[in-house]
C-alpha positions in Angstrom: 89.2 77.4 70.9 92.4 76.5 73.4 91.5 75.9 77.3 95.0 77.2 77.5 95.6 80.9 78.2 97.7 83.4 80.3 96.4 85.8 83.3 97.6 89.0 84.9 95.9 90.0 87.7 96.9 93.1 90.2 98.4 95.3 87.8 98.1 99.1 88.3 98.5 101.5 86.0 98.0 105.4 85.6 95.8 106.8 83.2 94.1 110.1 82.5 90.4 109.0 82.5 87.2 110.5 83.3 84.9 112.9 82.5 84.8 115.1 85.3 86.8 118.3 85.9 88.7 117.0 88.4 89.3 113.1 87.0 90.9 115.3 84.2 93.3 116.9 86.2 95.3 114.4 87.6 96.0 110.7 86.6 94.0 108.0 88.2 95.0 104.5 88.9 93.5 102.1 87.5 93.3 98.2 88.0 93.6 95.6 85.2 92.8 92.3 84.7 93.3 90.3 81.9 92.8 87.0 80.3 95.1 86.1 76.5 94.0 82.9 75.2 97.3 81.0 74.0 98.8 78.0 72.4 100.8 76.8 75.5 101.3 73.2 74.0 103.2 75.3 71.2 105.4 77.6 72.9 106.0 74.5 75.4 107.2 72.3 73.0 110.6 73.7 72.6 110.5 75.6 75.9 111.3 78.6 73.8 110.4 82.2 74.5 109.8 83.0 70.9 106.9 80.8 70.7 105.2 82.2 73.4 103.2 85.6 74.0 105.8 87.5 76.1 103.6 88.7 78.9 105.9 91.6 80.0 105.4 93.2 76.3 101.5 92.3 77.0 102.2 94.5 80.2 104.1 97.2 78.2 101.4 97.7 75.7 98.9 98.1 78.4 100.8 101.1 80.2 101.6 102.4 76.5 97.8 102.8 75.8 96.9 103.9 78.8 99.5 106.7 78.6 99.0 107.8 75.4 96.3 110.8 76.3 93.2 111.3 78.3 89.9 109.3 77.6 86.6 109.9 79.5 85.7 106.3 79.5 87.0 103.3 80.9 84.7 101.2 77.8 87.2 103.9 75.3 90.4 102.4 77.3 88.8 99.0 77.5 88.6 98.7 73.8 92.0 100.4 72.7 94.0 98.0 75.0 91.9 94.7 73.5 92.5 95.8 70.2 96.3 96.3 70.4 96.5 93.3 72.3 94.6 91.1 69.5 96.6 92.8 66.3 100.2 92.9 68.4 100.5 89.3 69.8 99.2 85.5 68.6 95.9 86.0 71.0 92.5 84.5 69.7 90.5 86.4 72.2 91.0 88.7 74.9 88.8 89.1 78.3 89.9 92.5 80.0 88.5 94.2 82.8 89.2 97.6 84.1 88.6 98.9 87.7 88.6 102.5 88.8 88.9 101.9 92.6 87.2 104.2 95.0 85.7 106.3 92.6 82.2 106.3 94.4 83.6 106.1 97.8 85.4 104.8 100.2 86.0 100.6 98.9 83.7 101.1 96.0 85.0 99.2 92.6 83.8 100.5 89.1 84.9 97.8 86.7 84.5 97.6 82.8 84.5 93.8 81.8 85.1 93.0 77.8 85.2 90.1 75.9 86.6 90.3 72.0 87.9 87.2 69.5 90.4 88.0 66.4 88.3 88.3 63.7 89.8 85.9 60.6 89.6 87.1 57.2 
């Protein structure tokens, strides 16, 4: 496994999640985190875009998924976003973690870590 890999950190997106009356009401923010293990020695090699994981499509997909219809659980979210990510792009394992901010209170983090590697048939 590569040493190499790309990291978004402080995105926020909008998703319908919960399984409370009122979480299913309105769209909550939530916070993601990811880690995509890459090749960087490949894409930097020729310095070219098309051999790299284009991290604004990473980006994309996540705010796809997470607007695609309500989920109660952040683990349902969790999964459907690592899943994508590992079929969709040249990833050979994925660690994302989910926050729903201040859902407990005032400063309080709930966060969803997950760790998956592409499976090779």
């Amino acid at each position: 496994m590569s040493d190499d890999y790309i990291e978004i950190q402080g995105l926020e997106i909008e998703a319908s999640i919960g399984v409370h009356g009122f979480e299913q009401q309105v769209r909550q923010k939530v916070q993601v985190h990811v880690r995509l293990a890459i090749n960087a020695a490949k894409a930097a090699k020729d310095d070219q875009l098309k051999d790299a994981v284009n991290y604004v499509q990473v980006v994309e997909r996540i705010q796809a998924i997470a607007q695609a219809g309500h989920v109660c659980l952040l683990e349902t979210l969790a999964e459907r976003i690592v899943q994508a990510l590992l079929h969709e792009f040249a990833l050979s394992w994925v660690r994302l973690e989910l926050g729903k901010p201040h859902i407990l209170g005032k400063g309080v983090l709930v966060r969803v870590v997950i760790e998956r590697r592409r499976h090779h048939a």
